[in-house]
C-alpha positions as CSV (number, residue, x, y, z in Angstrom):
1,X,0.0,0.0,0.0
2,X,1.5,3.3,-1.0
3,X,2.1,6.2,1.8
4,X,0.1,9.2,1.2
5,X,2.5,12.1,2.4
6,X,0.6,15.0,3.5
7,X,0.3,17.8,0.7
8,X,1.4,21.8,1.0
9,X,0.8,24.8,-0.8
10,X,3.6,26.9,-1.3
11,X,2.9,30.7,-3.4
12,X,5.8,32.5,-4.7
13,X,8.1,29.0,-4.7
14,X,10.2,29.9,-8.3
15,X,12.9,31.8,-6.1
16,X,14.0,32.7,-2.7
17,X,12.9,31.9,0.7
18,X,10.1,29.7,-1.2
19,X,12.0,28.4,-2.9
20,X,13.7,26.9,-0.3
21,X,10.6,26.3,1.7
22,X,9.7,24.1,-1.1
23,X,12.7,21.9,-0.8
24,X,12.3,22.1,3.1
25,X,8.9,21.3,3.3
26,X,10.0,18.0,0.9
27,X,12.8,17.1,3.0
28,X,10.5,16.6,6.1
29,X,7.9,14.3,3.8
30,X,5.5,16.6,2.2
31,X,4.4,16.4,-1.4
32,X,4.1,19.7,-2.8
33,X,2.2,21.9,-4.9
34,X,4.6,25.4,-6.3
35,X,3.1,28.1,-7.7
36,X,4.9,31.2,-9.2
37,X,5.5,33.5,-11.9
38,X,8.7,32.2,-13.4
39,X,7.5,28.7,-15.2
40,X,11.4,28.0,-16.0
41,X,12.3,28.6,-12.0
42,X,9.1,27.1,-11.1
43,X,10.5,24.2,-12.9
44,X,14.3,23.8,-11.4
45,X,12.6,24.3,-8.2
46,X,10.0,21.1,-8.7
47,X,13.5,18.9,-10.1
48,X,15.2,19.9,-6.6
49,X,11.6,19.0,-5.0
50,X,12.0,15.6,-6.3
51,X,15.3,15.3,-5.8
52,X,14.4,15.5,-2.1
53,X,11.7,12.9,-2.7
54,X,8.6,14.5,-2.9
55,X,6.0,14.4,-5.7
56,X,5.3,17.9,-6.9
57,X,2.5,19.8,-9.1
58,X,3.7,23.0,-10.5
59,X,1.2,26.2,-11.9
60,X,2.8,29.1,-13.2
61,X,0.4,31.4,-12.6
62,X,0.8,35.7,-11.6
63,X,-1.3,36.1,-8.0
64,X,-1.9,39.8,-9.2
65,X,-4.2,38.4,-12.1
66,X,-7.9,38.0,-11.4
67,X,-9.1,34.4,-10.8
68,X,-5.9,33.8,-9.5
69,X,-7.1,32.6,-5.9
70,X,-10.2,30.3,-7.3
71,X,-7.9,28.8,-9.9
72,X,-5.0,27.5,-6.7
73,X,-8.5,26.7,-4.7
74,X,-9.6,24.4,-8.0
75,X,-6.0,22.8,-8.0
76,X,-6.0,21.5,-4.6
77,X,-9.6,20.3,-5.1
78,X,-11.0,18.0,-2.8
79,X,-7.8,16.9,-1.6
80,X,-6.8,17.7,2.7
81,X,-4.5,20.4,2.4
82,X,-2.1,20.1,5.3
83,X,0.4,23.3,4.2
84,X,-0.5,26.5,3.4
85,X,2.3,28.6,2.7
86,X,1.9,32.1,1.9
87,X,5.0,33.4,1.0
88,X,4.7,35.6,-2.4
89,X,4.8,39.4,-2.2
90,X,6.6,42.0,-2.9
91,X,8.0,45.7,-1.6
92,X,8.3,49.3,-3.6
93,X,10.9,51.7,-2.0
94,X,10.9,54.8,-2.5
95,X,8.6,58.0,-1.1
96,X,5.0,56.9,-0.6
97,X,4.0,60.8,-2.8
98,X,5.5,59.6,-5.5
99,X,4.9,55.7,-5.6
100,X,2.8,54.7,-8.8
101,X,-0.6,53.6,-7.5
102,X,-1.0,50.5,-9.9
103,X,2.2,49.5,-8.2
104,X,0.8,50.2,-4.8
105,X,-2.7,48.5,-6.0
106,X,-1.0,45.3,-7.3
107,X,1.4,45.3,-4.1
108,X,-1.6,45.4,-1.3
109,X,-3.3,42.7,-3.5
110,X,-0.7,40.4,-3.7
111,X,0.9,40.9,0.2
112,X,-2.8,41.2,1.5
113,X,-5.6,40.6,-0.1
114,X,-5.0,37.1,-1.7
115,X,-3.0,36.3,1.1
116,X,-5.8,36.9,3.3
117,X,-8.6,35.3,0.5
118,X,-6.2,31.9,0.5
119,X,-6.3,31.3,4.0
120,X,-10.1,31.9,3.9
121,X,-10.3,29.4,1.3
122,X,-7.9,26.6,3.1
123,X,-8.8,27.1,7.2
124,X,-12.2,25.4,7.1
125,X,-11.0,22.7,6.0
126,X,-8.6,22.3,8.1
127,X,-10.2,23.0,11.5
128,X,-12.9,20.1,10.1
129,X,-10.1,18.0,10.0
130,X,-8.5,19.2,13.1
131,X,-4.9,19.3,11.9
132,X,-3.2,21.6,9.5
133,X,-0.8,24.3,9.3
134,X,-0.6,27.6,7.9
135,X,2.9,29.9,7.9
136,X,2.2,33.6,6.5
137,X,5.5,34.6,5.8
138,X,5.4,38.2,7.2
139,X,9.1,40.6,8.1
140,X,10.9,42.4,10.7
141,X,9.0,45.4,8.5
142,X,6.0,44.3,10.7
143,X,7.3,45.5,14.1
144,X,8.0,49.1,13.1
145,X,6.9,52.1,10.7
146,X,9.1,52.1,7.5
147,X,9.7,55.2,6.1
148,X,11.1,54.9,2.5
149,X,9.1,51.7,2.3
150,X,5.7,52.7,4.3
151,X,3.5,50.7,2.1
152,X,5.2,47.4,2.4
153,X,5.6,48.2,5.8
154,X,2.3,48.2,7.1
155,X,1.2,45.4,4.3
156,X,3.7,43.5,6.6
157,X,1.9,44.5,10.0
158,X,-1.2,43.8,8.6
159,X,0.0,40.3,7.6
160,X,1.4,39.6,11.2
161,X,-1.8,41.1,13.5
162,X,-3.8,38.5,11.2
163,X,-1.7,35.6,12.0
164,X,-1.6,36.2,15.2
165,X,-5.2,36.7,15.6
166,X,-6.1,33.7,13.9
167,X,-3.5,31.6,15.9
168,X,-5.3,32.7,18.8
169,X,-8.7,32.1,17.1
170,X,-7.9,28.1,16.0
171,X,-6.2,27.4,19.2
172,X,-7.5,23.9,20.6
173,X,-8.4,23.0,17.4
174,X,-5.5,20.7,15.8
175,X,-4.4,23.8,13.2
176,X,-1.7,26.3,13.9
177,X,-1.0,29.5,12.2
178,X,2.3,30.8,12.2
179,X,3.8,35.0,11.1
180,X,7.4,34.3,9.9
181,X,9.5,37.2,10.0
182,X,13.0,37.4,8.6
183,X,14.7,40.0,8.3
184,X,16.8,41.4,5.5
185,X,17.7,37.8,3.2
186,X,19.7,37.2,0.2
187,X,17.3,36.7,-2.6
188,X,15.5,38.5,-5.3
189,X,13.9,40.8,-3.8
190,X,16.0,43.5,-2.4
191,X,16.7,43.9,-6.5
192,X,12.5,44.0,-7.3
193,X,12.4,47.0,-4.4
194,X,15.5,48.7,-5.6
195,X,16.7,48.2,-1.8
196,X,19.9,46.3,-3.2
197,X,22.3,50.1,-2.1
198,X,20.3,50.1,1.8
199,X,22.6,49.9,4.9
200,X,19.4,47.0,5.7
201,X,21.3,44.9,3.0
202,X,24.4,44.7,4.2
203,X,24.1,42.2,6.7
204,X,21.4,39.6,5.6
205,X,20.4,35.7,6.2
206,X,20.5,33.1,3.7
207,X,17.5,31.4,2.2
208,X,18.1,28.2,3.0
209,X,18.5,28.9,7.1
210,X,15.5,30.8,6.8
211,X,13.2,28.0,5.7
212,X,15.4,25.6,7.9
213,X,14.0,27.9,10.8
214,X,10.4,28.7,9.3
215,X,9.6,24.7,8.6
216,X,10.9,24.4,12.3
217,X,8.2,26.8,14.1
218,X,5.5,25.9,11.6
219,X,5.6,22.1,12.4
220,X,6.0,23.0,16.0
221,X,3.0,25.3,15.6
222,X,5.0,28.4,17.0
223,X,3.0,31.7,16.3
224,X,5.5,34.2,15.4
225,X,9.3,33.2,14.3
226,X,11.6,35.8,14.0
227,X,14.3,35.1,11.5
228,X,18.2,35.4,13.2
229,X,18.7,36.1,16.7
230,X,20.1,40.1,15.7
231,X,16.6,40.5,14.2
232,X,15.0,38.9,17.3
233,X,16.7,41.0,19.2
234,X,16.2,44.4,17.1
235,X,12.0,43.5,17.6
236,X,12.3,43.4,20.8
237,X,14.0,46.9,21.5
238,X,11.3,48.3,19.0
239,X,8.8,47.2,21.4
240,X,10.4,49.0,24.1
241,X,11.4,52.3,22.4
242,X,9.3,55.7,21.8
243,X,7.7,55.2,18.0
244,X,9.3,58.7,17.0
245,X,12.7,57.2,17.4
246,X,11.9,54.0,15.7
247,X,10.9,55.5,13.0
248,X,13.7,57.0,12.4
249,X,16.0,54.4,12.7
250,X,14.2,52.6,10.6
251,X,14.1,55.3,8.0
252,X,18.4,55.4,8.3
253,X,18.5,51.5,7.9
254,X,16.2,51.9,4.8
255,X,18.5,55.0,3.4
256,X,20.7,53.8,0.3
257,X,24.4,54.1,1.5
C-alpha cells in the first residue's frame, strides 16, 4: 500500500525563501504543490523538490491576475491540504508621494488581499479536519513604521496582526497558524524594491537557514518566528522604544548608503 505524504501549498516558490521552503517542506515528507511566476524557475525548483523525494504539481500562474485565488482553490480540489504557505509578495521603495498607484494596487493585493482570501479558502477545512498548518511569511518590516518603504511596511503588519489573531482564534483545534519574520535575506527581492544600495542589505540571512527555521516553528506550531537572533533582538527593542525614534532608525537603515 502506498504512503500518502501530506500535501502543502507553497505561493511564490520559483525563487528565494520559497524556494527553499519548497525543498524544506519535501525534505520533512510533504508532497508539494509550487506556484509562481517564473514557469522556467518554477520548474528547477519542482527537479530539486524531487530530488528531495517529494511528488510535486507546478502552476505558473501571476497572483496579481484576477481568478488567480479560485484557480489554486480548484488545484488543490478535494484533496486535505495540510500546508499552506503564503509566501509571495513584494515591496516598492521609495517616497510613498510619489509611488505609482497600480504598483501600490497590485502590491496590497498580492501581500494582503490574496493572502488573506487563501487562507479563507484553506482554514475550514482544516479546522474540520482538526490538523493543519498555515505559515504567513510576514518581516521584521511588521514590528516598526518604515519610512522609505511605508507601504510594504504596514502590508507587513497587517499580515502579522492577522496571524496572530487567527493563531489565537484556532487554538485547541489541531491547526496552527504561524507570522514568519525574517529580516533582510539574500534573494531576489531587495533587486525588485530597488533596496539592493540600503545599509538594511548589508548584513542579511541566507534562504536556505530561513526555511530551515520557518519549517521548524510551523511544524512545531509556534505563532510568530523571528528570523536570526540580531533581528529577534532588534524586535524586541522596538517594542520598548518611543515610535518617534523608531521610525527614524528605521528610515536610516532603509537609506541607500
Amino acid at each position: 500500500m502506498t504512503e500518502v505524504r501530506p500535501l502543502a501549498l507553497v505561493t511564490g516558490a520559483s525563487s528565494g525563501i520559497g524556494a527553499e521552503l519548497s525543498v524544506e517542506l519535501a525534505r520533512t515528507g510533504h508532497d508539494l504543490i509550487l506556484t509562481g511566476r517564473d514557469a522556467g524557475r518554477l520548474a528547477e525548483v519542482a527537479e530539486r523538490v524531487r530530488a528531495a523525494g517529494a511528488g510535486v504539481e507546478t502552476k505558473s500562474l501571476d497572483l496579481e491576475d484576477e481568478g488567480s485565488v479560485e484557480a489554486l482553490v480548484g488545484i488543490v480540489g478535494a484533496r486535505p491540504l495540510a500546508v499552506l504557505v503564503n509566501n509571495a509578495g513584494f515591496g516598492i521603495s521609495g517616497p510613498f508621494a510619489e509611488a505609482q498607484p497600480a504598483r501600490l494596487a497590485a502590491m496590497i493585493a498580492l501581500n494582503v488581499t490574496v493572502l488573506t482570501l487563501l487562507t479563507r479558502a484553506f482554514l475550514p477545512g482544516m479546522i474540520g479536519r482538526g490538523s493543519g498548518r498555515i505559515l504567513n511569511v510576514a518581516s521584521t518590516a511588521s514590528f516598526s513604521p518604515c519610512p522609505g518603504m511605508a507601504g510594504y511596511g504596514a502590508t507587513k503588519a497587517y499580515v502579522l496582526s492577522l496571524s496572530e489573531a487567527l493563531a489565537e482564534e484556532v487554538a485547541g483545534t489541531g491547526v496552527a497558524v504561524t507570522a514568519l519574520c525574517p529580516g533582510a535575506t539574500v534573494t531576489r527581492f531587495a533587486d525588485r524594491a530597488s533596496m539592493g544600495g540600503s545599509k538594511l542589505f548589508k548584513n542579511t540571512s541566507t534562504a536556505p537557514d530561513v526555511a530551515r527555521t520557518a519549517v521548524k516553528a510551523l511544524l512545531g506550531g509556534r505563532r510568530v518566528r523571528i528570523a536570526g537572533w540580531r533581528n529577534a533582538v532588534m524586535a524586541f527593542s522596538i517594542r520598548l522604544a518611543p515610535r518617534l525614534i523608531v521610525a527614524k532608525i528605521s528610515a536610516s537603515m532603509l537609506r541607500k548608503a
